[in-house]
N, CA, C and O of each residue as an XYZ file, in Angstrom:
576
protein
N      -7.925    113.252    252.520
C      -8.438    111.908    252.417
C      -9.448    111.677    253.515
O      -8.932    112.089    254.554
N     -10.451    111.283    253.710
C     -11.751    110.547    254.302
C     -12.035    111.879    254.615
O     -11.245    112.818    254.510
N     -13.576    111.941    255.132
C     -14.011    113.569    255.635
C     -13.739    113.493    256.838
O     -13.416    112.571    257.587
N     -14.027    115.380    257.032
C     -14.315    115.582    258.890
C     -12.998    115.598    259.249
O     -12.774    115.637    260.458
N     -11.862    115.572    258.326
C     -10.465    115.842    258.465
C     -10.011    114.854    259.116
O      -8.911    114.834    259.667
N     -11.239    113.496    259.095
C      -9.965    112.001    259.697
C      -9.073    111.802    258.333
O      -9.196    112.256    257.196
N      -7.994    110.809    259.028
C      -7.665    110.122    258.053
C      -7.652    108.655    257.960
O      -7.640    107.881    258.917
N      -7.654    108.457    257.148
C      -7.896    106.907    257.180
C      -6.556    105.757    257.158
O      -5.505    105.860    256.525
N      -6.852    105.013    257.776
C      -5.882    104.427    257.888
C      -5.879    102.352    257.594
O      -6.943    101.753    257.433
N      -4.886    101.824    257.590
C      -4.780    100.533    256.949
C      -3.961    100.150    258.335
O      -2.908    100.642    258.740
N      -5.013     98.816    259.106
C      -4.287     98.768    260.119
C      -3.436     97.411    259.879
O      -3.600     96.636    258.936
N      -2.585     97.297    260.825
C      -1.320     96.521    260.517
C      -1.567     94.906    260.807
O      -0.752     94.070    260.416
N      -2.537     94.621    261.392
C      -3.142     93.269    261.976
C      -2.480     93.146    263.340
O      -2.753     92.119    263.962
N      -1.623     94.052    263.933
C      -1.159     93.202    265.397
C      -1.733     94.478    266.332
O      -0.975     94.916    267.198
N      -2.951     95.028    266.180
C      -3.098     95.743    267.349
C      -2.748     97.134    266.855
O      -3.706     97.892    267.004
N      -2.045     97.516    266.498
C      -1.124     99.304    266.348
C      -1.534     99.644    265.518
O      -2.147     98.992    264.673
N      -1.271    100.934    265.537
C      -2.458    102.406    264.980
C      -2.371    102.230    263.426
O      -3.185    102.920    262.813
N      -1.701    101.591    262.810
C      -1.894    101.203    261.256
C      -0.847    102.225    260.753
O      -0.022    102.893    261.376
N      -1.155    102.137    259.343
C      -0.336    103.505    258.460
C      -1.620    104.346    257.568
O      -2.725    103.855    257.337
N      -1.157    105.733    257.143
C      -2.173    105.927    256.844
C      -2.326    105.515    255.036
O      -1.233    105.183    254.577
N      -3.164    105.499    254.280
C      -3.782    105.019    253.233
C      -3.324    106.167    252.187
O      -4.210    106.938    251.819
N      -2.210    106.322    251.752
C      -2.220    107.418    250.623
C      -2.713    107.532    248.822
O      -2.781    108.532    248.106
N      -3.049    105.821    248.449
C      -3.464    105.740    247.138
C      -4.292    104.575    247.410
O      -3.942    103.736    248.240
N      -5.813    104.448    246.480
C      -6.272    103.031    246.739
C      -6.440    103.099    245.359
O      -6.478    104.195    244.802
N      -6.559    101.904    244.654
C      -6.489    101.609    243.461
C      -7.713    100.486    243.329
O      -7.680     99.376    243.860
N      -8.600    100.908    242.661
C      -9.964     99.954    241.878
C      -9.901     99.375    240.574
O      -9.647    100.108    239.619
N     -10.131     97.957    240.384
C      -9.949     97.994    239.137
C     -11.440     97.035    238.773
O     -12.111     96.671    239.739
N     -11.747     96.787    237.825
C     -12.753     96.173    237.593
C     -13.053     95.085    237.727
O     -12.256     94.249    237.303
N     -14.316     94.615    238.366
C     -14.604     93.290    238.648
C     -14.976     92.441    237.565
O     -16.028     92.711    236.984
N     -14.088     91.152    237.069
C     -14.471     89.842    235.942
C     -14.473     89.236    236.631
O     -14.068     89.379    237.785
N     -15.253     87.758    235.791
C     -15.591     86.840    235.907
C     -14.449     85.746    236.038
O     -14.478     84.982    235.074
N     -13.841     85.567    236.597
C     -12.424     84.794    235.587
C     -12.517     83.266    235.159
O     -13.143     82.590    235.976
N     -12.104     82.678    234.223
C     -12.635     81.341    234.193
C     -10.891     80.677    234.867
O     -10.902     79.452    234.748
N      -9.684     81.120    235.417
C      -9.174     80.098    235.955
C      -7.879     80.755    236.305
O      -7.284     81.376    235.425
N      -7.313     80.659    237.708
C      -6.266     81.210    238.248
C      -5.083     80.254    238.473
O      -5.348     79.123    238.882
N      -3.469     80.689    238.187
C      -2.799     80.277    238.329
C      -1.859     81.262    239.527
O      -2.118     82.320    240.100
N      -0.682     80.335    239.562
C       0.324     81.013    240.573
C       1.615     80.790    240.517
O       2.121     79.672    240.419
N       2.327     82.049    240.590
C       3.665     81.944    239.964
C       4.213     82.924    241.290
O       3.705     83.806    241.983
N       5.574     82.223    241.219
C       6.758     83.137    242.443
C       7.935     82.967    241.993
O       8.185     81.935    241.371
N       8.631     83.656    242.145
C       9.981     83.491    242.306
C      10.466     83.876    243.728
O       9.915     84.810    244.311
N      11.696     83.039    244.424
C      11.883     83.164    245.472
C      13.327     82.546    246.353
O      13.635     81.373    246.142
N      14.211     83.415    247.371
C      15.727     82.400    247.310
C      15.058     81.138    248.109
O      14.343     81.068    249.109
N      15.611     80.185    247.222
C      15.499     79.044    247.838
C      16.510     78.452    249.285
O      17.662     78.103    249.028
N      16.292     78.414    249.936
C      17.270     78.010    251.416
C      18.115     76.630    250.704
O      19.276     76.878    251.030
N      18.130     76.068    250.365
C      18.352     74.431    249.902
C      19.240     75.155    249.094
O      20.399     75.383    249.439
N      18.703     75.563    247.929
C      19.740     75.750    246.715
C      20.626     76.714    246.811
O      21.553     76.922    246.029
N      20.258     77.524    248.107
C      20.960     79.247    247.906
C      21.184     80.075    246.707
O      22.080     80.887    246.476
N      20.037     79.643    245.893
C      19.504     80.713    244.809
C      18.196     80.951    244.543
O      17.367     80.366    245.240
N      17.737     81.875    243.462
C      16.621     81.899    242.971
C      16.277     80.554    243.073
O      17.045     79.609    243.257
N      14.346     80.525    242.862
C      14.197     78.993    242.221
C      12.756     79.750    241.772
O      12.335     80.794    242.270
N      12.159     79.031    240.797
C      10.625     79.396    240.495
C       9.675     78.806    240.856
O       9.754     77.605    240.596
N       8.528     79.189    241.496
C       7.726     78.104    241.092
C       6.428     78.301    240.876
O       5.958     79.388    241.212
N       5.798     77.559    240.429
C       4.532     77.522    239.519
C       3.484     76.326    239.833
O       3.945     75.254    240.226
N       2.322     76.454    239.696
C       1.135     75.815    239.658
C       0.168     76.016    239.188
O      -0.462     76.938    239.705
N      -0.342     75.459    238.249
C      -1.605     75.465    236.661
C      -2.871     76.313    237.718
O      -3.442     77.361    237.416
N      -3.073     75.518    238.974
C      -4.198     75.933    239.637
C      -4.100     77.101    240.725
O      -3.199     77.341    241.529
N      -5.233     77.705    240.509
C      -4.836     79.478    241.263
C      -5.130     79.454    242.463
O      -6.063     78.704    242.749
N      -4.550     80.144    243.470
C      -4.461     80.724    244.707
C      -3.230     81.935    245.150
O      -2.497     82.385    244.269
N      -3.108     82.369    246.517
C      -2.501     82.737    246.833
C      -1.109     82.364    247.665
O      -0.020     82.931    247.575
N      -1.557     81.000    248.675
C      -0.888     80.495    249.205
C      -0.249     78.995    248.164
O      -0.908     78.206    247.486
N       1.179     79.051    248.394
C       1.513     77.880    247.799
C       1.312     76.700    248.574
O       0.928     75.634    248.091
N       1.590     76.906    249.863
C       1.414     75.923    250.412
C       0.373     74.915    250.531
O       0.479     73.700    250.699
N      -1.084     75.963    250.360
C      -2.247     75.214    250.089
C      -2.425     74.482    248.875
O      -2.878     73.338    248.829
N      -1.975     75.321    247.664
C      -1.658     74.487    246.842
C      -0.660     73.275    246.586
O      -0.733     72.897    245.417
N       0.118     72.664    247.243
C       1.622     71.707    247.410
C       0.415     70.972    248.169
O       0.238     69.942    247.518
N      -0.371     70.996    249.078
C      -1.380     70.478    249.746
C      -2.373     69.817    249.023
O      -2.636     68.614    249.017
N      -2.848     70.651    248.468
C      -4.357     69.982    247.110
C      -3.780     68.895    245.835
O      -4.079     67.723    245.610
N      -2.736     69.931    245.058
C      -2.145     69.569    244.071
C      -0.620     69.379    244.011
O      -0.016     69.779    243.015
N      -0.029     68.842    244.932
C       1.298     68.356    244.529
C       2.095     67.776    243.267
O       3.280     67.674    242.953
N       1.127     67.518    242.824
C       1.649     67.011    241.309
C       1.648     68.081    240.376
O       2.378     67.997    239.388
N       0.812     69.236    240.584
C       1.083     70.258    239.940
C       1.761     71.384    240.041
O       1.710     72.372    239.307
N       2.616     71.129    241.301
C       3.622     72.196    241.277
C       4.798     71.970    240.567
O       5.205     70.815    240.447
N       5.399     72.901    240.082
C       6.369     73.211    239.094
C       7.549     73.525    240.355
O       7.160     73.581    241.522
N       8.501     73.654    240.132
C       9.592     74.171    240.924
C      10.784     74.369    239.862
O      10.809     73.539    238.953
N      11.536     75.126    239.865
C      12.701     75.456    238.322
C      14.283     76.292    239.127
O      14.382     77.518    239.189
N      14.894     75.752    239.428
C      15.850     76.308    239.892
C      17.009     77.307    238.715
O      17.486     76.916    237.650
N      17.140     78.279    239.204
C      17.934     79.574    238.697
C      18.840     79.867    239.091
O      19.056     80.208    240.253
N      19.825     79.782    237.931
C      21.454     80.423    237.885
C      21.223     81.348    238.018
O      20.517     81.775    237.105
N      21.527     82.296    239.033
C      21.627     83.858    239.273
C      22.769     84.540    238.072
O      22.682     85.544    237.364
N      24.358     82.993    238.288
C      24.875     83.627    236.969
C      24.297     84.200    235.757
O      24.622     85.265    235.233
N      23.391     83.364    235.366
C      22.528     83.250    234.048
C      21.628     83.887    234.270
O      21.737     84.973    233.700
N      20.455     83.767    235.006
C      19.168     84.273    234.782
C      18.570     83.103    234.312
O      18.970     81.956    234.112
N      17.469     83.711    234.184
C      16.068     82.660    233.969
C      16.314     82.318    231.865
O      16.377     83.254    231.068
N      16.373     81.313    231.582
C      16.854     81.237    230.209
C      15.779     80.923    229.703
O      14.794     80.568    230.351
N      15.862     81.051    228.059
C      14.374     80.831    227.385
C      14.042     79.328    227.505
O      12.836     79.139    227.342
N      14.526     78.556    227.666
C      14.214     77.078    228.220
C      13.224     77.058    229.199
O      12.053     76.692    229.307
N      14.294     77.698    230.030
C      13.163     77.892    231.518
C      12.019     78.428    231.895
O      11.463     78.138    232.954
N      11.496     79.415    230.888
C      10.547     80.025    230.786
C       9.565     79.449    230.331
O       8.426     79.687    230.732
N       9.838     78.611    229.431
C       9.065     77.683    228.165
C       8.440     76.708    228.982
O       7.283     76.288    228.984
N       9.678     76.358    229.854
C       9.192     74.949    230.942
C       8.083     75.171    232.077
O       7.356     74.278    232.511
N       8.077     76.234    232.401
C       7.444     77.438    233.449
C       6.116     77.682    232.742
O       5.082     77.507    233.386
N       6.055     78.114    231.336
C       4.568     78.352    230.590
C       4.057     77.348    230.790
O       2.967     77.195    231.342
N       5.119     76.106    230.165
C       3.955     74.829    229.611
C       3.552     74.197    230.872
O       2.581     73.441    230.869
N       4.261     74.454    232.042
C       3.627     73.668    233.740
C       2.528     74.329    234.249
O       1.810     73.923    235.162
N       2.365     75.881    233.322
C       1.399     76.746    234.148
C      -0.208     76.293    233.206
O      -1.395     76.363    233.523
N       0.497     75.838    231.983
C      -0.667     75.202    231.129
C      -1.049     76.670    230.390
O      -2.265     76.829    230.284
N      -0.539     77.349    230.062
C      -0.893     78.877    228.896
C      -1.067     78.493    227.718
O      -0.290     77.656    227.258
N      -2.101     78.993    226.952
C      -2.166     78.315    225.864
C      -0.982     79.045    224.817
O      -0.448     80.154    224.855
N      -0.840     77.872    223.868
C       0.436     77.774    222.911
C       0.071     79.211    222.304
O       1.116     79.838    222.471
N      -0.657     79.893    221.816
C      -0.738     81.085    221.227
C      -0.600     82.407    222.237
O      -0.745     83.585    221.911
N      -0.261     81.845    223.628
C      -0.054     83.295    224.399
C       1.443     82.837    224.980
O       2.165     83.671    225.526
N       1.848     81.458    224.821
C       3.223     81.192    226.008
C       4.612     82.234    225.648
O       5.524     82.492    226.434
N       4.429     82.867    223.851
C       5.648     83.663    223.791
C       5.536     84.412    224.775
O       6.548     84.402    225.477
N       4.396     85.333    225.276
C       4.431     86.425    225.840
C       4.481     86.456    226.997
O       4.941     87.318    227.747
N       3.694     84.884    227.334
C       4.138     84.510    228.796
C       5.211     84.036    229.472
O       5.151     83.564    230.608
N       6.441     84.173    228.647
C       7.490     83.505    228.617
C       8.769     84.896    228.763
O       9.897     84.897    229.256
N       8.082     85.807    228.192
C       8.453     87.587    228.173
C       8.154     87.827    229.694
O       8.926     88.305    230.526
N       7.112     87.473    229.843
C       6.856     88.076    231.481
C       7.181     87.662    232.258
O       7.105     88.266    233.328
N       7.770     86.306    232.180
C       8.428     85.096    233.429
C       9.851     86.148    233.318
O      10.342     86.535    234.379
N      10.270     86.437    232.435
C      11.863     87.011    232.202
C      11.623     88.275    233.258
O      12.207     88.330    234.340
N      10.687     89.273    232.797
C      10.978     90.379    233.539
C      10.532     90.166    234.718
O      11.192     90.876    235.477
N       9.742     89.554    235.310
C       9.827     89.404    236.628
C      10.874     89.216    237.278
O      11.320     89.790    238.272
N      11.397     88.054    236.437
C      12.830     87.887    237.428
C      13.999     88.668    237.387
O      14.888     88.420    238.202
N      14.160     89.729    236.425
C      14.876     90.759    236.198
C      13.994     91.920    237.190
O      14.657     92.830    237.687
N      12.783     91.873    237.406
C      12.261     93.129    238.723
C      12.884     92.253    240.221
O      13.197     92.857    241.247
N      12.967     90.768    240.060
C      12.828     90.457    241.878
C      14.784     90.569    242.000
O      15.273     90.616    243.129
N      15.841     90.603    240.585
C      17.208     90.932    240.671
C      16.995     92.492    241.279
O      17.002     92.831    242.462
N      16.830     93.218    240.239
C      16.373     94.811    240.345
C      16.159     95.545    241.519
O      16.389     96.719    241.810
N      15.624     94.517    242.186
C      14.855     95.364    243.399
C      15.293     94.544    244.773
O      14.830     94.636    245.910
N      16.227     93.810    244.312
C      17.018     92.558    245.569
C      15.919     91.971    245.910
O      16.108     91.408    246.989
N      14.607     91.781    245.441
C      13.906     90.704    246.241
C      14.247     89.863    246.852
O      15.385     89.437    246.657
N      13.406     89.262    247.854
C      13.249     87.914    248.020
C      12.309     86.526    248.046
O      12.273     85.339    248.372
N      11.601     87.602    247.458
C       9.756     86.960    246.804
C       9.565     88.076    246.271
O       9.743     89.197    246.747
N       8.981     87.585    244.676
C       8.132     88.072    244.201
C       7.079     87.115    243.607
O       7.337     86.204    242.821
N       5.592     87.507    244.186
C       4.577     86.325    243.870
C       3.195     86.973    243.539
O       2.685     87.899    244.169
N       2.707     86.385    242.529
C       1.615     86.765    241.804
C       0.627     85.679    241.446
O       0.765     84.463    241.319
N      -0.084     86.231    241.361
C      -1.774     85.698    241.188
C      -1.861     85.734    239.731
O      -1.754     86.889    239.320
N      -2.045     84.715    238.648
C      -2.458     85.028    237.603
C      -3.359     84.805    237.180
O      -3.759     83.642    237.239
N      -4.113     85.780    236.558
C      -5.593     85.700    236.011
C      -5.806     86.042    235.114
O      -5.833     87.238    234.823
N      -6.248     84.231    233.635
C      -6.522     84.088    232.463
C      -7.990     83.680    232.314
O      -8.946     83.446    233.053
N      -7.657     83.711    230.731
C      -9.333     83.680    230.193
C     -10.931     84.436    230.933
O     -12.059     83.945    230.922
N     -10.613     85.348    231.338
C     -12.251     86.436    231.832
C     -13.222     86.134    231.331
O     -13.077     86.328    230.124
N     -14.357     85.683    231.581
C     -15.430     85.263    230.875
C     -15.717     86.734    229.886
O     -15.987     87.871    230.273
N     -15.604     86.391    228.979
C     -15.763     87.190    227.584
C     -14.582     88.141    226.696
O     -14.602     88.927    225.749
N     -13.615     87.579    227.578
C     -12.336     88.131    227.183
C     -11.416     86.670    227.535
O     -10.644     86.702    228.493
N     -11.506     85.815    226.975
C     -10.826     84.661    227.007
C      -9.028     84.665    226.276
O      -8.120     83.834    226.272
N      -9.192     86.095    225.716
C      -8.061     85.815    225.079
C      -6.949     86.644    226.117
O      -5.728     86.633    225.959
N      -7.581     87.258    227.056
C      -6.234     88.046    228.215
C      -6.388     87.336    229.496
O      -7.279     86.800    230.155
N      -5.170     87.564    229.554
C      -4.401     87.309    230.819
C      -3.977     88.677    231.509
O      -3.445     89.649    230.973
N      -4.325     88.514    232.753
C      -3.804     89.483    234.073
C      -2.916     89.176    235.065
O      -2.391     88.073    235.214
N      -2.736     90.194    235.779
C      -1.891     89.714    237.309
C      -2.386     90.399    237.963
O      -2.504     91.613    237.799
N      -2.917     89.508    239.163
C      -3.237     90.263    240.209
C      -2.754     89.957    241.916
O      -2.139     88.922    242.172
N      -2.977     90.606    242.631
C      -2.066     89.907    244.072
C      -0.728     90.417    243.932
O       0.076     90.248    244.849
N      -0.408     91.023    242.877
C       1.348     91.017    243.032
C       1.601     91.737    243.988
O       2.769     91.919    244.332
């Protein structure tokens, strides 16, 4: 990896020698016409899962709870249960997906929260990115 037999490395932000870089991944640059944001995460209050969601995209929620408070979603989760098709439905329609994609977006709210059980998370949070200028009909994730 890098010439001249360096290697390259990804530094850590506090000063120290970083780690080194073993895969970088490119993917193609769109246009996007509009980002949303979805997490799941244990809530301290509830001492469970809880979801939450906002129609308008970023990375940080907080900035968003800041701009748009009225558009955050929040959905609390029975760990007994899992995330139920109710909840998912409630989760599409707050994220604003259109009615001809929410089945599928409603598929992907599920397995997420079956990857952040899976993997003991304690955040899992994603960037979602719909309608691409000229591909209006997909949706992505990115940031995860």
């Amino acid at each position: 990896m890098g010439g001249g037999g360096q290697e390259r490395e990804r530094k850590d932000g506090r000063g120290g020698s970083g780690k080194p870089v073993n895969t970088l991944l490119i993917a193609k640059k769109m246009k996007l016409a509009r980002e949303m944001y979805f997490a799941i995460l244990l809530d301290r209050k509830s001492s469970g899962p809880m979801m939450i969601g906002c129609s308008q995209g970023g990375t940080s929620i907080e900035d968003l709870a800041e701009k748009f408070p009225e558009k955050i979603i929040k959905i609390p989760v029975d760990s007994r249960v899992g995330v139920t098709d109710a909840q998912a439905a409630l989760m599409v329609s707050g994220l604003g997906v259109a009615a001809d994609k929410a089945a599928a977006a409603a598929v992907q709210i599920k397995a997420l929260y079956d990857l952040f059980v899976k993997c003991d998370c304690t955040m899992v949070e994603v960037g979602l990115r719909g309608g691409a200028a000229g591909l209006e009909n997909m949706h992505s994730c990115a940031d995860a």
